[in-house]
C-alpha positions in Angstrom: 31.5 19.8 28.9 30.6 16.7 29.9 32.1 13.9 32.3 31.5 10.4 32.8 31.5 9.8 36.1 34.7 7.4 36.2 38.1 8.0 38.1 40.1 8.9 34.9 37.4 12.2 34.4 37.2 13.2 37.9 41.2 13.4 37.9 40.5 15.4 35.0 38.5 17.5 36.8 41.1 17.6 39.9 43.6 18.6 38.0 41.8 21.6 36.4 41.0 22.5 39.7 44.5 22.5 40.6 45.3 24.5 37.6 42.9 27.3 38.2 44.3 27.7 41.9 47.8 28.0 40.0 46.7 30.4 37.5 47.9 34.1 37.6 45.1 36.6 38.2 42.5 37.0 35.6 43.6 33.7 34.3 41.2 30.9 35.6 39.3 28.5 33.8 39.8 28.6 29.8 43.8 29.1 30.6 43.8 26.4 33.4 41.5 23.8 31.2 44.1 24.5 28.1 47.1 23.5 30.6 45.2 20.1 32.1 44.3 18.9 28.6 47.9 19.5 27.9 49.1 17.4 30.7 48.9 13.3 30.5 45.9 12.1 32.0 44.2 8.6 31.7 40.5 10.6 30.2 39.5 10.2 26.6 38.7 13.9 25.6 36.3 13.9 22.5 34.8 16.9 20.3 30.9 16.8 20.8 29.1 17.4 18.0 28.2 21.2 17.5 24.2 20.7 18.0 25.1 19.8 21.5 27.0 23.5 22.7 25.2 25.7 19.5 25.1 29.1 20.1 21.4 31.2 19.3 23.4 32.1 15.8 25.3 28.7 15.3 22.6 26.1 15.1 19.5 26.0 13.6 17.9 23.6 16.3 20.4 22.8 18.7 19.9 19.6 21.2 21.6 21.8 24.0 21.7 25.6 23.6 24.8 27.0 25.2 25.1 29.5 27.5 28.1 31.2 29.4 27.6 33.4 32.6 30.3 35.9 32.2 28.7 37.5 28.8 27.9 40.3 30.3 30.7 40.7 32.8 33.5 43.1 31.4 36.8 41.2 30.8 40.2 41.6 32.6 42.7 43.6 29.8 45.8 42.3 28.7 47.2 45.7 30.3 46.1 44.3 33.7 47.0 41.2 33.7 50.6 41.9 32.9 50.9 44.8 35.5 49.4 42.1 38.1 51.9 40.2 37.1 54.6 43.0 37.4 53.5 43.3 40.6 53.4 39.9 41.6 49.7 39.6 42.6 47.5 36.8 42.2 
């Protein structure tokens, strides 16, 4: 992602942030982005064009090659998340 540095992103930002300390356990960023873009906010949210987040396989030579930290860190199950919820743990 990237952010112009203006008020209308940073409340963008803020209210991501806000979001993600809302969000149910194992239910943090992708979740809490996909509610703030829902929400009406003053930002102009555009699609980049793919050469700028290409994966190795996606993009023959990509301008930024994307990379996600959590690759090789196993995933909370469905199963768990709804027993958390059960449970009322966050």
């Amino acid at each position: 992602m990237i952010f112009a540095p203006r008020p209308a992103a940073r409340a963008f930002v803020h209210m991501w942030e806000t979001e993600s300390g809302r969000a149910p356990k194992g239910e943090k960023d992708q979740t809490a982005l996909q509610v703030a873009m829902g929400r009406p906010i003053a930002a102009n949210l555009q699609s980049i064009p793919n050469e700028y987040c290409a994966t190795p396989s996606e993009c023959e030579s990509p301008v930024v090659l994307h990379d996600w930290a959590s690759r090789n860190t196993p995933k909370v199950g469905n199963w768990q998340k709804r027993l958390w919820h059960l449970l009322g743990r966050r």
